[in-house]
N, C-alpha and C positions, 0 to 999 in steps of 0.2 A: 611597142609592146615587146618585151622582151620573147615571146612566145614566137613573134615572127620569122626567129633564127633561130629556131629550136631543130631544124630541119639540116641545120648545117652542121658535116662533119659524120651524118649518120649514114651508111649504107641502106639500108634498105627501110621500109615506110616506118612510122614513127609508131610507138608503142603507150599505154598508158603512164607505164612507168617512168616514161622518157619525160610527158610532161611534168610530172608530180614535182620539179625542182620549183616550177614557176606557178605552184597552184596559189601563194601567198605576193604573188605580183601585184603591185599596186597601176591601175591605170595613170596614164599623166596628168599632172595640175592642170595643165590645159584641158585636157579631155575630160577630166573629172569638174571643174568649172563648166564647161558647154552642157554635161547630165543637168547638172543643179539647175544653171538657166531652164534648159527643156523641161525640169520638172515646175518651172514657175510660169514659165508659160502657158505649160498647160493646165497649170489652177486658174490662170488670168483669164483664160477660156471658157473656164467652168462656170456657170449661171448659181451656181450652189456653191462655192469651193473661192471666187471672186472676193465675196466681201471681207469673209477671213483674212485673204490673202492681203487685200490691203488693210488690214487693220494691224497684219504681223508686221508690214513695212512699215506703215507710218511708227510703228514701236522699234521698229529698229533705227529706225532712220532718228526719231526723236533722242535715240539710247546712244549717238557717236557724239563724242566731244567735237 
């Protein structure tokens, strides 16, 4: 994340305005892929939230050439 080195270069402790450059950072493909999973796992979980879940899959999965 670009916010991890935001510390570099400063004198003394960080200010709000200091971050304001990185408030439109995007997390990484990677890390933003592993959210997605975690959010489907934790439908896959769900006794309520389950059958949907597989019914959007089987729709997607049917929807690739």
């Amino acid at each position: 994340m670009p916010t991890l080195d935001a510390h570099v270069g400063l004198s003394g402790p960080l200010q709000a305005s200091d971050l304001m450059g990185y408030k439109d950072a995007e997390p990484p493909r990677e890390e933003q892929e592993a959210m997605q999973g975690r959010k489907v796992m934790r439908r896959a979980r769900s006794r309520k939230k389950r059958g949907l879940l597989l019914t959007e899959l089987e729709a997607r999965y049917l929807a690739t050439p």
